[in-house]
C-alpha positions as semicolon CSV with decimal commas, in nm:
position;residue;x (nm);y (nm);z (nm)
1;X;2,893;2,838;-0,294
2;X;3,182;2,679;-0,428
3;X;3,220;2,426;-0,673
4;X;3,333;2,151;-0,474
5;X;3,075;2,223;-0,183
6;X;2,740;2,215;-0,363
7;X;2,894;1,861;-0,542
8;X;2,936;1,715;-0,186
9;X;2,595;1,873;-0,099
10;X;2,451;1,737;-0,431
11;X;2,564;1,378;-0,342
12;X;2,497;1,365;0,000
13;X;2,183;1,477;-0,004
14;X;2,050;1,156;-0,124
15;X;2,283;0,971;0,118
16;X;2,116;1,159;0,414
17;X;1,770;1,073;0,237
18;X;1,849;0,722;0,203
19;X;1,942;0,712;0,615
20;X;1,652;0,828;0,693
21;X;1,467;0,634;0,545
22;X;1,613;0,297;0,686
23;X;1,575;0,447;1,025
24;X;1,235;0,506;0,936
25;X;1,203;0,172;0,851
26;X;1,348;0,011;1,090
27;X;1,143;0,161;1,374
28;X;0,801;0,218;1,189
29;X;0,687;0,137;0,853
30;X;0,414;0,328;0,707
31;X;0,357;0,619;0,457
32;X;0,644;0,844;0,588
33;X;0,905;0,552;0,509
34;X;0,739;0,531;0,115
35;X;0,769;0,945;0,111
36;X;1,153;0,910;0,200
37;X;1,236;0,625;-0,034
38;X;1,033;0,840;-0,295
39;X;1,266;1,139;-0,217
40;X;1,561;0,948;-0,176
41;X;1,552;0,815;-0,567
42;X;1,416;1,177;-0,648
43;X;1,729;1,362;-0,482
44;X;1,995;1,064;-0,626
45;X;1,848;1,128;-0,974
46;X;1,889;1,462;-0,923
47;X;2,245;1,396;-0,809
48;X;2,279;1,206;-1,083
49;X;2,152;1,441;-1,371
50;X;2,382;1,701;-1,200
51;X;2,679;1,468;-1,255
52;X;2,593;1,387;-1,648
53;X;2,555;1,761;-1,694
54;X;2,864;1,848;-1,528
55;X;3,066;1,553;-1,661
56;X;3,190;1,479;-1,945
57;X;3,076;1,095;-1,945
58;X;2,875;1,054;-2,299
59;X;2,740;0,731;-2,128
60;X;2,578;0,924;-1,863
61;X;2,466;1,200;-2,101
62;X;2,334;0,942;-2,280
63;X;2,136;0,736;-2,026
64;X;1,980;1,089;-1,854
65;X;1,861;1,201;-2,249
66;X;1,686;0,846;-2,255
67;X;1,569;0,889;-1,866
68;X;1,407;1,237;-2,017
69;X;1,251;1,102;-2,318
70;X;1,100;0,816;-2,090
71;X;0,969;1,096;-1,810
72;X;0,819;1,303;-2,148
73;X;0,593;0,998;-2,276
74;X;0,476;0,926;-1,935
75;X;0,355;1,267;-1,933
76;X;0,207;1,289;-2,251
77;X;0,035;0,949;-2,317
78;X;0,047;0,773;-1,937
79;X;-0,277;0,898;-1,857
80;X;-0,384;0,745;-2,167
81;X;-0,227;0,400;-2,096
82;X;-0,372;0,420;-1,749
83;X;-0,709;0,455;-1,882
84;X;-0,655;0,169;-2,094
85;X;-0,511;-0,066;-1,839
86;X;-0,793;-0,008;-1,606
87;X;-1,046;-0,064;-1,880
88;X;-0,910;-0,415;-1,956
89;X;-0,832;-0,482;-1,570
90;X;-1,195;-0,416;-1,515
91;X;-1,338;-0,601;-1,760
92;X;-1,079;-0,938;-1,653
93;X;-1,230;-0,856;-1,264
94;X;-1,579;-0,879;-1,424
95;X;-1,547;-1,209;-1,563
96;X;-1,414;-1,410;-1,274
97;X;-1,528;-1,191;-1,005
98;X;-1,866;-1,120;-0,852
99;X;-2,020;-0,777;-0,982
100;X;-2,022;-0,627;-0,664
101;X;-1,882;-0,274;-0,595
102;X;-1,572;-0,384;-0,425
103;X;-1,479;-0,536;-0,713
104;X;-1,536;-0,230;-1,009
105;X;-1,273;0,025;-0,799
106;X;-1,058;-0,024;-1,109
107;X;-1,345;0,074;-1,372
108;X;-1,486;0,358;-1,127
109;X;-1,166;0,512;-1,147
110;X;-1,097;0,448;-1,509
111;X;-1,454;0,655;-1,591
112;X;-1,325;0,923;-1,355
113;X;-1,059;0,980;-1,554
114;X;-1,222;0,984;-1,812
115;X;-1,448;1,276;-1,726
116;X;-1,140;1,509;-1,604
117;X;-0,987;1,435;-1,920
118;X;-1,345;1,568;-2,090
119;X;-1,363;1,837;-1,864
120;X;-1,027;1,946;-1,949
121;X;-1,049;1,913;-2,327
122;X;-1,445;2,078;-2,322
123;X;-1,379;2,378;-2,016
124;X;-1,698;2,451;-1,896
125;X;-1,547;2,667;-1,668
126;X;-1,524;2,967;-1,899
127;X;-1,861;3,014;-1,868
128;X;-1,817;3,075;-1,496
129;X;-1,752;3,385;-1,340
130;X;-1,396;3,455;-1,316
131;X;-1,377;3,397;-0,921
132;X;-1,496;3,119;-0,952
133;X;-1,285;3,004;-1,176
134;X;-1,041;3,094;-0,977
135;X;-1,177;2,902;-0,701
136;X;-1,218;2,604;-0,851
137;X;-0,867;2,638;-1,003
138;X;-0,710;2,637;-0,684
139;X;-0,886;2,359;-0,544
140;X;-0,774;2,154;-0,883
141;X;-0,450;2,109;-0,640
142;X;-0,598;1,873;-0,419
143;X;-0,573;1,637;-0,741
144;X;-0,155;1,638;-0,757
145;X;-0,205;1,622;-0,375
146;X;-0,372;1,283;-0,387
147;X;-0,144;1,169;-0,639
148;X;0,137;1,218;-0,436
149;X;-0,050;1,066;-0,191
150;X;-0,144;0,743;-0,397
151;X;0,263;0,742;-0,528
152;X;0,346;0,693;-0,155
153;X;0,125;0,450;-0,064
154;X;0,200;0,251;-0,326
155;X;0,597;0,260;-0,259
156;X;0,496;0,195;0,093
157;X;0,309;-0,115;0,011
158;X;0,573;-0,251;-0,182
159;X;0,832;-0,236;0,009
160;X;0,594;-0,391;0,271
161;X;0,557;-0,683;0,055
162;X;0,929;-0,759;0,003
163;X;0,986;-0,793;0,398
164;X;1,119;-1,151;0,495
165;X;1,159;-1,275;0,860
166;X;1,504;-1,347;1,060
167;X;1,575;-1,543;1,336
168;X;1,325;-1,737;1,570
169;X;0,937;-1,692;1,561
170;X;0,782;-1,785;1,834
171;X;0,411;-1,703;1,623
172;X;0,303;-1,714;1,273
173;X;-0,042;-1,512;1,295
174;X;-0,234;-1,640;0,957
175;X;-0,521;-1,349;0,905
176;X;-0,836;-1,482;0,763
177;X;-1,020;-1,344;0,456
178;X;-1,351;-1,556;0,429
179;X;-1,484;-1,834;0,275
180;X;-1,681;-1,977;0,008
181;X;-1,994;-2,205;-0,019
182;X;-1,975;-2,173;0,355
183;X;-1,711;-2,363;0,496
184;X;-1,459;-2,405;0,156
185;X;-1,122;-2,231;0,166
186;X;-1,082;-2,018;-0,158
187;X;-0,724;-1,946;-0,340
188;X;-0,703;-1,574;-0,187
189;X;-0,700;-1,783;0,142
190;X;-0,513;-2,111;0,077
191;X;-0,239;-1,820;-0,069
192;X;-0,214;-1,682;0,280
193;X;-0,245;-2,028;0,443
194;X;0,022;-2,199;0,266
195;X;0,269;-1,903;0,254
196;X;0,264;-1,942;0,649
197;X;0,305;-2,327;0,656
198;X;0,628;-2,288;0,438
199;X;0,722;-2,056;0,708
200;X;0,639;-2,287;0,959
201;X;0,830;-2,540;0,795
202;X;1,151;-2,310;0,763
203;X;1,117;-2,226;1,139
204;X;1,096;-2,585;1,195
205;X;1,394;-2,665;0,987
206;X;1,596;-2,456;1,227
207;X;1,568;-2,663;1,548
208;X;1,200;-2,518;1,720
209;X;0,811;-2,554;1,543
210;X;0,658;-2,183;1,600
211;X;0,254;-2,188;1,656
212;X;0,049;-2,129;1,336
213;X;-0,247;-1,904;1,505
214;X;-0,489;-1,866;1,271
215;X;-0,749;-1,578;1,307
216;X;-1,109;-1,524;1,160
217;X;-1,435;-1,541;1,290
218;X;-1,732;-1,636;1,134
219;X;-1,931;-1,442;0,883
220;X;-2,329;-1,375;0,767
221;X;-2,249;-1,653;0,494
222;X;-2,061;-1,883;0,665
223;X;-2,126;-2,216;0,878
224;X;-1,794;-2,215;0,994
225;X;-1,555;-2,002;1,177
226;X;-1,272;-1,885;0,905
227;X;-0,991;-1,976;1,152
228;X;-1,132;-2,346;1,208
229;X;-1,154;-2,354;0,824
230;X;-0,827;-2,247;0,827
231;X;-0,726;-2,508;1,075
232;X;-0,859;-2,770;0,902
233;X;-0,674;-2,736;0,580
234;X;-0,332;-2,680;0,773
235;X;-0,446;-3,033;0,925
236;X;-0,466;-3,227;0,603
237;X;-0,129;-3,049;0,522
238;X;0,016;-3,265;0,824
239;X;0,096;-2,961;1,118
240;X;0,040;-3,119;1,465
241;X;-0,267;-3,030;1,623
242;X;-0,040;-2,918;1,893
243;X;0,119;-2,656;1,663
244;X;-0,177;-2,481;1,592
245;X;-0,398;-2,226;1,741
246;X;-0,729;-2,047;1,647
247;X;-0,855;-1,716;1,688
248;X;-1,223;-1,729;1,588
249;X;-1,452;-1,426;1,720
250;X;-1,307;-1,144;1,492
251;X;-1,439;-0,993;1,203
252;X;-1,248;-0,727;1,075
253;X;-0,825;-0,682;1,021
254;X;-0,837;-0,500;1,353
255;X;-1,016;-0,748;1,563
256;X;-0,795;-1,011;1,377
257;X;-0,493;-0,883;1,523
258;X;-0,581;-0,749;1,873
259;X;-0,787;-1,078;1,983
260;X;-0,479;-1,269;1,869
261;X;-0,204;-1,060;2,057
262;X;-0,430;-1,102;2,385
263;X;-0,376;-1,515;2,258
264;X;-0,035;-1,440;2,229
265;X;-0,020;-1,212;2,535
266;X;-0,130;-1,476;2,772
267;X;0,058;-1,788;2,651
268;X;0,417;-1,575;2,663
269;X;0,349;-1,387;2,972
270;X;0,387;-1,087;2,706
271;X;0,693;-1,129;2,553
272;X;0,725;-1,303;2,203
273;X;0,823;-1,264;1,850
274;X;0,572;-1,301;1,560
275;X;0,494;-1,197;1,225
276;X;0,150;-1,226;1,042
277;X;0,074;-1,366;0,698
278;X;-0,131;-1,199;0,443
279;X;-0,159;-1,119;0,130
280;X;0,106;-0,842;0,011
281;X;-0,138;-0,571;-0,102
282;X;-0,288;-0,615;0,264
283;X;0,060;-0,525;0,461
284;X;0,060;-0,216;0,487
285;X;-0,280;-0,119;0,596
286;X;-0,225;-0,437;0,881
287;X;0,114;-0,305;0,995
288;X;-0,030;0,030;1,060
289;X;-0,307;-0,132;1,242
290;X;-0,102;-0,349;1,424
291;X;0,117;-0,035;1,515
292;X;-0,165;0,137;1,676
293;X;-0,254;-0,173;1,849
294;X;0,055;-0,241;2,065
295;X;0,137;-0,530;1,853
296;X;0,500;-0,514;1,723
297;X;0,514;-0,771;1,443
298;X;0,589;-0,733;1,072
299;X;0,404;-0,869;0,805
300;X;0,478;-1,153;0,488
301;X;0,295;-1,156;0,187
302;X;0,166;-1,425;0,021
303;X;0,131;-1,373;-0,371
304;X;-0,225;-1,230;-0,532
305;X;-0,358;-1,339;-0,885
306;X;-0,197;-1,056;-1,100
307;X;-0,549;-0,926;-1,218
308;X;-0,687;-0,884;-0,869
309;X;-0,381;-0,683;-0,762
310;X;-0,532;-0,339;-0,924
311;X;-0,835;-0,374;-0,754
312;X;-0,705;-0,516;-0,452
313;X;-0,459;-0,192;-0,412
314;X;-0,721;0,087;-0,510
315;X;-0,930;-0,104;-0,183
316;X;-0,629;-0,076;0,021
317;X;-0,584;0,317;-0,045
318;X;-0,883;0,368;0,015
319;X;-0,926;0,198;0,382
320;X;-0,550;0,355;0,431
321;X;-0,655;0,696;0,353
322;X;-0,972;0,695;0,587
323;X;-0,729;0,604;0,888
324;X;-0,581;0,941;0,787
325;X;-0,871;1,116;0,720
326;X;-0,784;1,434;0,936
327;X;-0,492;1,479;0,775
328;X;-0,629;1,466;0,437
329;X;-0,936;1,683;0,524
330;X;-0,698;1,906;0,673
331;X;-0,460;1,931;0,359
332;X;-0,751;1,979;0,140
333;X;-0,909;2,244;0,373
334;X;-0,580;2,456;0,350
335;X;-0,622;2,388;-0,028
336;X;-0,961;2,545;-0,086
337;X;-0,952;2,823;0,220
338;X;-0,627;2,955;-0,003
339;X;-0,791;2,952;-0,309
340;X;-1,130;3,124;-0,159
341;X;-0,865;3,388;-0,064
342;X;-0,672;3,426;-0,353
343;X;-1,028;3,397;-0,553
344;X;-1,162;3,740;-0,322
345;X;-0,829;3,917;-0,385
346;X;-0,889;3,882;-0,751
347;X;-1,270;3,953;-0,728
348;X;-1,141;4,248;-0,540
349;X;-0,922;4,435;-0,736
């Protein structure tokens, strides 16, 4: 190929990733829009390495040798300073949150890592027979696998969190999150609660008050519904009683949002626009809900304590990754019936 054509395919490649992904975007967010915005700054600084290579630009040389030295000490000491982080994460969550399991995801992971780091340093493998070994090496790929997986997600939630609304909203669906001492709003809440009433208030800057619909039933522990809770506070806050709605029979994120599109449903004769409020950790798993729901509505984050975020985001890829649970039981089916084969070839020979 010559010179000048593998440039131009070089630096368009990344242009044609980048596409993509805004189409993907636009139409559907989810894990397949994180995977191209992954590959899009994978291919562009690929372009870009080829170009400080190729160049003569000390700048760039300069800027891809620091880029490499960076990408080295993540590899050799960012499992270390992941370990670390989760350790002192965990122990924050464990002072100023209940000891429940919900709340350890951070330390649960932090031991796991610590065994495959023991396991890798101590092999008790080689005491295996070699097929096996070769077995269990094989299925070791599942781990990079999952990684990817968790690298995606997270870009995917992100990006999810930076979304702001444009033009008129006709609904601002506030999803609940539960209560304390039975009836009291906590912050997790009030965040989501008063991130939609500044929305409300922008809206209502702009010539037309949306509906605040707020949406939780109530639980076990609870004397009150979440969304009359809910209603309450935005009461006190001064929103017209006529400017607010209440969902109050779900109990999960999916009932939360299909009980409140039939609200929605029946008031606009099925047409409106809305988005829903929660907290930005929360969006992505709720927009892929919502998706398979009918529901066509993006989401807005409202801001999480830094030291819950962790946590908060281990939860999240974990309820994500059971709604694809074929695919990953499928991925890491291929995994291990390859290396069963690849372990009986050896054995074989």
């Amino acid at each position: 190929m010559p010179s000048s054509d593998l440039a131009l395919a070089i630096l368009s490649a990344p242009a044609l990733s980048l596409l993509l992904f805004a189409l993907c975007w636009a139409v559907r967010p989810g894990l397949l829009g994180g995977f191209l915005a992954n590959l899009t700054v994978l291919l562009g600084g690929a372009a870009f390495a080829w170009f400080a290579l190729s160049s003569r630009s000390l700048a760039a040389q300069a800027l891809l040798a620091l880029l490499g030295i960076a990408a080295a000490l993540v590899m050799l000491f960012g499992l270390y300073l992941l370990i670390v982080l989760l350790l002192l994460n965990s122990r924050v969550m464990l002072q100023r949150e209940r000891p429940r399991l919900a709340n350890m995801l951070t330390l649960l992971l932090a031991l796991g890592l610590i065994a495959l780091v023991a396991l890798a340093a101590f092999d008790p493998l080689r005491w295996l027979p070699a097929p096996v070994r070769s077995f269990l090496g094989g299925c070791s790929l599942i781990l990079p696998y999952l990684l990817f997986d968790a690298v995606n997600f997270l870009t995917a939630a992100g990006l999810c969190a930076l979304h702001r609304p444009l033009g008129r909203l006709d609904y601002i669906l506030v999803l609940g999150s539960g209560l304390t001492g039975g009836d009291q709003v906590p912050p997790l809440l009030a965040g989501r609660i008063e991130r939609g009433l500044r929305l409300y208030e922008k809206q209502k800057r702009r010539g037309r008050a949306p509906k605040l619909l707020f949406s939780g039933g109530q639980g076990p522990d609870e004397t009150v519904a979440e969304a009359q809770a809910m209603r309450r506070y935005a009461l006190s806050a001064g929103v017209p009683e006529k400017d607010i709605l209440v969902e109050d029979n779900s109990r999960s994120t999916a009932e939360n949002l299909k009980f409140s599109k039939k609200i929605m449903e029946l008031r606009s004769e099925g047409r409106f626009r809305c988005v829903f409020v929660s907290n930005g950790y929360h969006l992505l798993r709720a927009s892929m809900i919502a998706r398979r729901q009918g529901l066509r509505a993006r989401g807005v984050g409202a801001r999480t304590a830094a030291y819950y975020l962790p946590n908060a985001l281990l939860r999240e890829y974990i309820a994500v990754s059971a709604m694809g649970k074929r695919r990953h039981l499928a991925v890491c089916g291929i995994i291990a019936l390859g290396s069963a084969i690849l372990a009986a070839a050896a054995a074989l020979k």
